[in-house]
N, C-alpha and C positions, 0 to 999 in steps of 0.2 A: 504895486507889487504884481509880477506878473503872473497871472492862473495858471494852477498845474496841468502839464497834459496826465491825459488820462492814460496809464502804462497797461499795453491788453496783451504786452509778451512780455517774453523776458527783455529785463530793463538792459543788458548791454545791446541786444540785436535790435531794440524799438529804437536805441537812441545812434546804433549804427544807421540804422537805415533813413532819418528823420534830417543827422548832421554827422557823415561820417568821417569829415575832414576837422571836425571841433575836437577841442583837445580835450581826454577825458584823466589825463591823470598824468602828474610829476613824480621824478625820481628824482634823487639827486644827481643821475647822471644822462637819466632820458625821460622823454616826453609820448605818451600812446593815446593817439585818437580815438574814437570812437569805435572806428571801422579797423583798426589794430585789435585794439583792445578784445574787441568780439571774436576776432578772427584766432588770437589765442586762447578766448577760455575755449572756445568749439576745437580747438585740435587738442586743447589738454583733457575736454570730454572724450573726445573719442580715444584717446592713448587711456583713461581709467578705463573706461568699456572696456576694451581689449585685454585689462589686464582683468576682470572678470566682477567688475563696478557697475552694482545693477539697482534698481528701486528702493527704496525703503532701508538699505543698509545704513550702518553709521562707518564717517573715518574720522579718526582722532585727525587732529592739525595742534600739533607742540611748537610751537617755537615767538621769539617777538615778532613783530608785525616786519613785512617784508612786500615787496611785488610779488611775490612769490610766492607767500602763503596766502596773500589775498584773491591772487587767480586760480588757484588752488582749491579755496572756499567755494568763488561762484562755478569751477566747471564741476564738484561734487555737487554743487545745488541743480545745476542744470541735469543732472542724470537722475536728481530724483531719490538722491540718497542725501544722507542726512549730514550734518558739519557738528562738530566735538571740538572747539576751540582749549586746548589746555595751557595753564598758565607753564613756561619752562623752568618758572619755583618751587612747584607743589612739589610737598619730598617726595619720595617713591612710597611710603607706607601709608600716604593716604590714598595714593592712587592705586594703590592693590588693595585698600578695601574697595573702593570705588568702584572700578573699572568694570567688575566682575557684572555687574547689576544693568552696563550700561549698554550692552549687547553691541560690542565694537568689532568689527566685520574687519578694518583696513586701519595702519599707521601711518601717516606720514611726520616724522618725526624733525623738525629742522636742529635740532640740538644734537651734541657730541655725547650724549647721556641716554644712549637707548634699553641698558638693561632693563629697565619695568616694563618693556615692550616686547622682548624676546619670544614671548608664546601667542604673538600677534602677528599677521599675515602685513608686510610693508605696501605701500602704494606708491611707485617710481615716477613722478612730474619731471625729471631731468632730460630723457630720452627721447622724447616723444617727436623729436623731429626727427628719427631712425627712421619712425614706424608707420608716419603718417601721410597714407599716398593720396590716393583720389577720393576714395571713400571718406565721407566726414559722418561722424555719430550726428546722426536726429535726437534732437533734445526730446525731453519729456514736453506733453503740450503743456503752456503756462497753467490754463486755466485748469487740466486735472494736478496740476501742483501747487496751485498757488496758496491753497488752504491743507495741505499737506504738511507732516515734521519737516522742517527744511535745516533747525537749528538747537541745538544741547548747550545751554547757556548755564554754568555751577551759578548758582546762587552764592554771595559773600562767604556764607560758612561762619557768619558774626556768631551764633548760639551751636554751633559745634559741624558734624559731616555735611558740606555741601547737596546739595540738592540739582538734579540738571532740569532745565527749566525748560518744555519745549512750546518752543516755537513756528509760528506757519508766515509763508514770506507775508500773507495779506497782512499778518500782524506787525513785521518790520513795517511795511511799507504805509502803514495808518500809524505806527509810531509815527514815520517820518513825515507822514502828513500835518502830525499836530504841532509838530518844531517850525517847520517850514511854514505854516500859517502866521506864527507868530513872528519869526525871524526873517530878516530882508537878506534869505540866501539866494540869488539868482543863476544863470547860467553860466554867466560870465566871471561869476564867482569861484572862490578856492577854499575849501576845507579842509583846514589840517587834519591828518589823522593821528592827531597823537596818544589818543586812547588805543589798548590792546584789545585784539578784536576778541580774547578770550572772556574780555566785559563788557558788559551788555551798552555800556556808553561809546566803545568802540564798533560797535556791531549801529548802533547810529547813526554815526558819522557814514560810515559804508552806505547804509539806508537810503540817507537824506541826499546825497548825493547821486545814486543810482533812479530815484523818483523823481529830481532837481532835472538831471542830464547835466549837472553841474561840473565842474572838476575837483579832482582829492590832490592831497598830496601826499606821498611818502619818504619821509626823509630823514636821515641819520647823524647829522650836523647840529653843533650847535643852537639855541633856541632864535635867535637874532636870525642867522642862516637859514637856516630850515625857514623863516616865518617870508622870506624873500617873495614876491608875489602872492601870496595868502589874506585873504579876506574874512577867513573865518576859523576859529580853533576854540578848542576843550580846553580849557586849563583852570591847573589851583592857583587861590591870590597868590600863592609865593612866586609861582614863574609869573604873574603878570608883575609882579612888584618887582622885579628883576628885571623884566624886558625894559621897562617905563624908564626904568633906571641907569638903563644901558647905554652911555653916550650915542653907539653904533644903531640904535634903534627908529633913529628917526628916518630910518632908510624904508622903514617897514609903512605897507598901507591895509590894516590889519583895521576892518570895519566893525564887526563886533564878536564877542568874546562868549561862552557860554563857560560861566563859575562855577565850580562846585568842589569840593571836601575842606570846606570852612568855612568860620566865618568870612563877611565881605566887609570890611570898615568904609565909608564912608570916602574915606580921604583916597583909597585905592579907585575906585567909581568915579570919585572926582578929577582928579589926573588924569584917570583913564579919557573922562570924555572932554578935557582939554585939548587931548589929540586927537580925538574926532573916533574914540574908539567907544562903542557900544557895551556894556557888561550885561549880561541876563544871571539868573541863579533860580534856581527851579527846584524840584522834587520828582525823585524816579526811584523804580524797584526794577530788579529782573523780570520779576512777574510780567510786569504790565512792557516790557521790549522797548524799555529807557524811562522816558521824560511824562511826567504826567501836569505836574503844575509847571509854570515859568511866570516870571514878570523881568521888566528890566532893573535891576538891582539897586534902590535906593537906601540902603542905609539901616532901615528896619527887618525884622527880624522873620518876617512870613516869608509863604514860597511863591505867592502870586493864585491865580486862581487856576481851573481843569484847562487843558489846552483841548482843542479839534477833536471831539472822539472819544473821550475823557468824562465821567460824572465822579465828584467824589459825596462821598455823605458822614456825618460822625452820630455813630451810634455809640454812649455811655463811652464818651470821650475817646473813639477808638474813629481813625481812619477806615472808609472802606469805598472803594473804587471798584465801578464799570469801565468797561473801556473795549472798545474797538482792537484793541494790538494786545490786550489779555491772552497771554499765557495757555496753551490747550491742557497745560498742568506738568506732572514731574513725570521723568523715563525711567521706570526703576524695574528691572526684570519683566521685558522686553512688553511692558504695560503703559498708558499716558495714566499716572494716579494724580486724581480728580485737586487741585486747589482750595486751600481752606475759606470756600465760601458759602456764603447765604443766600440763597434764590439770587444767585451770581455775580451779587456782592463780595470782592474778595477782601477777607479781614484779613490785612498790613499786621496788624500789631503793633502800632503806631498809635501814639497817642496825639491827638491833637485838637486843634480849637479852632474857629472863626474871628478874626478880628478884624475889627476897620477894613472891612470888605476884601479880605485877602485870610487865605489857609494858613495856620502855623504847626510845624512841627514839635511837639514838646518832650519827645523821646519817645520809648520803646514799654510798651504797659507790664512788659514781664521784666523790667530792669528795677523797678522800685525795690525800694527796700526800709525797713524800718530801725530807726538807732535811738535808743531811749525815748519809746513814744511817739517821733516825729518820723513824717516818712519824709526817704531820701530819693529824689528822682535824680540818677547821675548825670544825664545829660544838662539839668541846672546848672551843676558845679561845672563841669566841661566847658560848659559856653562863656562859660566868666574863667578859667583856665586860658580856654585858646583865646580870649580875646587880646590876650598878651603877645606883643611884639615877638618872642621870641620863644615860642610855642607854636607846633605847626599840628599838635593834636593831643589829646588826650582823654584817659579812662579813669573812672571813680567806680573802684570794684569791693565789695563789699566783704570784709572777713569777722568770722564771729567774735566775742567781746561779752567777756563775764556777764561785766555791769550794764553794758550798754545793747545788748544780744547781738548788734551788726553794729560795725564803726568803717567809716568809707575810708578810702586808699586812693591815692591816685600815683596813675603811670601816667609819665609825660613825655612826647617824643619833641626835646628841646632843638633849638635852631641855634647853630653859628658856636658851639660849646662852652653854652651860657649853663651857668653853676643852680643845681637845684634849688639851695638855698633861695638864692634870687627872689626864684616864683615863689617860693613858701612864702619867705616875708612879707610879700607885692599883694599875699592873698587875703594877709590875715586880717583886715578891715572891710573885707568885701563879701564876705561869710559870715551866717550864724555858727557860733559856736558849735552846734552838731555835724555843720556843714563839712568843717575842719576836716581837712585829713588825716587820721594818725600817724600816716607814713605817707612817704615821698618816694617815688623810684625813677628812672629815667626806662624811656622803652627800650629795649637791647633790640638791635638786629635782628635776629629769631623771627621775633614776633612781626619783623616787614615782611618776611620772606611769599607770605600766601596771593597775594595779588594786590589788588590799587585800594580794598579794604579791610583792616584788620579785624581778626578775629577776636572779638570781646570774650568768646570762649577762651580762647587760649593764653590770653591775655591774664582773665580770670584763675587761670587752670595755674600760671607761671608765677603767678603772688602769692594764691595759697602755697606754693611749693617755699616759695621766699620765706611768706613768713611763718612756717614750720621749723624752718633753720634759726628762725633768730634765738 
């Protein structure tokens, strides 16, 4: 594997100037160099300067992932102000409690839904080749930015109001360091970007690639399509069980895979490395600016051990991670407020264990709950839920009960419009009796709307509602 260079600018000009004719990124209908590449974020810097885009400001960036909004991100980074990636789902009423808090200077909006932006100052990226003569913006210098806010990353919002997470590029780019330690991503290599950059798994992919000098790609095509020269991509076991499955797939030369929002079976990993394609599966937080554990995905249930940069520790069954790419904490009324840590230990809230010399996740320490005596950890019941073919997630949410003071629930977000019942039945030998669920629901739409993880708040907040009506 070859040794990283060492990045002492900003990574699009370091790697202009190193290999400017290498190709640094796919579209589906064009291809941009290095020494391209550069040369447009430095004129869309200087067209924000001019429109009055200065240090330390924040600009919102709304919309899915685009060439667009991604050169976008790096020419606000490069002036030194800060990036607000927002999901184009979040309804409008949680983003006017939000917003207020997050001291947003500039919009750029890619969506046809600008009213919650209306008493926001717009930032113009279409024009800039009107405006742009001889004079080019001098970037801020790397090294007084490079431990600066560079990024506003919401946390899931799984226990209720989002949290913006900030981050300094050194933190991306030692995230990226500990992926790429582990992972045989090289130059000549291709990263799908198919995470949104408004998640901090997408905001990675950008990372690992800009510390790599690697290539990305962005693309709007079907998965088979889109994966056309790509060596490397994010995805859940569903789209890789899809791809495999794909007669048309064997066109693809798609090297290894990084897994994540479910279980991995066995038999997926196997196939996969049939065709010569790699699976990993790991453990990450917003906090820590993605990936903290990895291993290549064998079938058992741990996340692998700390990657590059990375210590974790479990104090009274609780997760708690140092780390290099740690979070400088939350932006709430124009403050960085401090992360729930211990002499800089951050406590996850994660429950977990050591076994057979690998980390396991064993859920969430504020999720338990007690039903006749016995405590109920929901993610037990979950992981024996989704290990079913035709389950692509689910929640065991807890509502009070005369006899029992809490009896669990589960919502389940079913695949392919397989009948509830089904899974009840398929369950009832694979549970203690307390485990049971009293009720069944299927997830409604709603509850997908918030980003690539659902809100167990809301979720929660949407059963009690249910079952008040029954």
């Amino acid at each position: 594997m070859a040794a990283l260079v060492p990045i002492n600018d900003w990574p699009w000009q370091h790697w202009a100037s190193l290999q400017p004719d290498s190709i640094a990124l796919f579209t589906d209908a064009e291809t941009y160099t290095w020494s391209a590449l550069n040369q447009q974020i430095s004129h869309l810097a200087t067209y924000f300067s001019m429109q009055g885009l200065s240090r330390g400001q924040c600009v919102v960036l709304r919309g899915k992932n685009s060439i667009e909004l991604l050169l976008c991100q790096l020419a606000i980074i490069t002036c030194g102000a800060k990036v607000l990636p927002l999901n184009p789902r979040l309804p409008d009423s949680l983003l006017e409690q939000l917003l207020p808090h997050l001291d947003v200077n500039f919009v750029i909006d890619f969506t046809d839904n600008a009213k919650v932006f209306a008493d926001y100052s717009g930032l113009d990226y279409q024009l800039y080749y009107h405006f742009i003569g001889d004079d080019v913006f001098q970037p801020i210098n790397f090294h007084d930015a490079v431990n600066q806010p560079a990024t506003l990353i919401l946390t899931s919002g799984s226990t209720g109001l989002p949290k913006a997470a900030v981050h300094s590029i050194c933190a991306h780019l030692n995230s990226a360091d500990g992926v790429i330690s582990a992972m045989n991503y090289q130059q000549d290599d291709c990263w799908l970007l198919s995470l949104p950059l408004f998640h901090v798994s997408g905001q990675g992919i950008v990372w690992r690639w800009l510390l790599r000098g690697g290539r990305i790609a962005l693309r709007s095509q079907p998965l088979v399509e889109t994966l056309q020269g790509v060596t490397h991509a994010s995805l859940v076991p569903t789209q890789l069980w899809r791809l495999l499955n794909d007669p048309t797939s064997h066109e693809i030369k798609l090297k290894e895979v990084l897994l994540g929002g479910a279980m991995i079976p066995t038999s997926l990993t196997t196939l996969a490395a049939s065709r010569g394609i790699v699976c990993w599966s790991g453990y990450g937080l917003t906090e820590m600016a993605s990936t903290v554990c990895a291993k290549q995905a064998d079938g058992k249930s741990g996340v692998g051990i700390p990657l590059k940069g990375k210590q974790v520790r479990l104090v009274d069954n609780e997760i708690q991670i140092q780390s290099t790419s740690q979070a400088m904490g939350y932006w709430f009324d124009g403050q960085i407020k401090p992360l729930n840590s211990i002499d800089g230990w951050f406590k996850t809230n994660d429950k977990g264990a050591f076994i057979d010399g690998e980390y396991q996740i064993l859920g969430r320490l504020d999720n338990l709950f007690i039903s006749g005596g016995e405590c109920i950890q929901p993610e037990d019941i979950e992981s024996i839920i989704n290990s079913h073919p035709q389950v692509a997630q689910s929640f065991i949410i807890p509502i009070d009960d005369i006899e029992f003071g809490q009896r669990p629930v589960a919502v389940i977000d079913l695949l392919d419009n397989v009948e509830l019942e089904i899974i009840a039945c398929w369950l009832k030998d694979k549970l203690a009796p307390y485990q049971y669920p009293a009720y069944f629901y299927p997830l409604v739409d709603d509850l997908k709307s918030g980003g690539i993880k659902v809100s167990r708040q809301q979720v929660k907040n949407w059963v009690l509602e249910v079952v008040n009506l029954r």
